[in-house]
Structures are given as structure tokens and as C-alpha cells.
C-alpha positions in Angstrom: 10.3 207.9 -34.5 8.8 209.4 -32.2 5.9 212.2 -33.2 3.3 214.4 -30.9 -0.3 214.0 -31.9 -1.9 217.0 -31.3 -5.7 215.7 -31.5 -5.2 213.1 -28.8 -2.3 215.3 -27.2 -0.3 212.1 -26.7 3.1 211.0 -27.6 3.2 208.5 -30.7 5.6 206.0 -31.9 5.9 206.2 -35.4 7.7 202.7 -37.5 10.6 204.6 -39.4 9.6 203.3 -42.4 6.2 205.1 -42.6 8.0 208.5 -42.3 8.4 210.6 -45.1 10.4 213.9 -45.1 9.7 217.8 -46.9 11.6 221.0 -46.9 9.1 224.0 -46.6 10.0 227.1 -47.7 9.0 230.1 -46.1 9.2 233.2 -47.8 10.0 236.7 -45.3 10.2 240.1 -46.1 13.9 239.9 -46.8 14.8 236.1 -47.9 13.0 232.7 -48.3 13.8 230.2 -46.0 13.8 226.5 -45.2 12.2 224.3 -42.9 13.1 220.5 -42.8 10.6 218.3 -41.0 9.2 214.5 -40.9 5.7 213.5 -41.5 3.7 210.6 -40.9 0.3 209.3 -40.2 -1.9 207.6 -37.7 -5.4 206.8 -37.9 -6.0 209.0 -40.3 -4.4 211.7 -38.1 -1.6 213.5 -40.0 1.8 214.4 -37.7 4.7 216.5 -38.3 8.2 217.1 -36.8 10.3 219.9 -37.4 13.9 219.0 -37.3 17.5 220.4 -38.3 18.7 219.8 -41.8 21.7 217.7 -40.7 18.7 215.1 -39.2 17.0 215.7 -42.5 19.9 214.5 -44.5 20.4 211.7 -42.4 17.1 210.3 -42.4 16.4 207.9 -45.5 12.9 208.1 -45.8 11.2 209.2 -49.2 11.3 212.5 -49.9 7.5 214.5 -50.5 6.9 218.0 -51.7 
């Protein structure tokens, strides 16, 4: 998968099975709602995706709070 590190400002190729996945939820004035996105790690160097929830369910990668 394919991740944008933002300390190096380069694109990163990520193995799939080193990607987790988290919902985030945001809470507004009027209703709470969810982000889905993928993260992973690289020399120490966290990454994150966002991404739609159909990707999200697809994806089979462990799931992290």
C-alpha cells in the first residue's frame, strides 16, 4: 500500500501486511462522526491514510483503536 511520509515528503511503499486499520470518531457540534483510515510505520516514522469505509471493510488487516 502505498502511504505519504510527510517527514521525508516522499511516497512510501508500505508491505500490506504491516498495515493496520482504525475508525476515528470525530465529534461536531451536531453529531459524531467517523473516519476510516490505514496506518503503518517506517523507520520509526508513523503514516496514515484516510480512506472510505467501503476500502476499510475490504482491507483485512488487524483492526487498532
Amino acid at each position: 500500500m502505498k502511504f505519504y511520509n510527510l517527514k521525508t515528503r516522499t511516497h512510501v511503499e508500505v508491505e500490506d501486511s504491516k498495515v493496520k486499520k482504525r475508525k476515528v470518531f470525530i465529534k461536531t457540534k451536531s453529531a459524531e462522526q467517523v473516519r476510516y483510515q490505514f496506518v503503518a510505520e517506517e523507520n520509526g516514522t508513523p503514516l496514515y491514510k484516510l480512506c472510505s469505509e467501503k476500502d476499510y471493510t475490504a482491507f483485512d488487516g488487524e483492526e487498532i483503536q
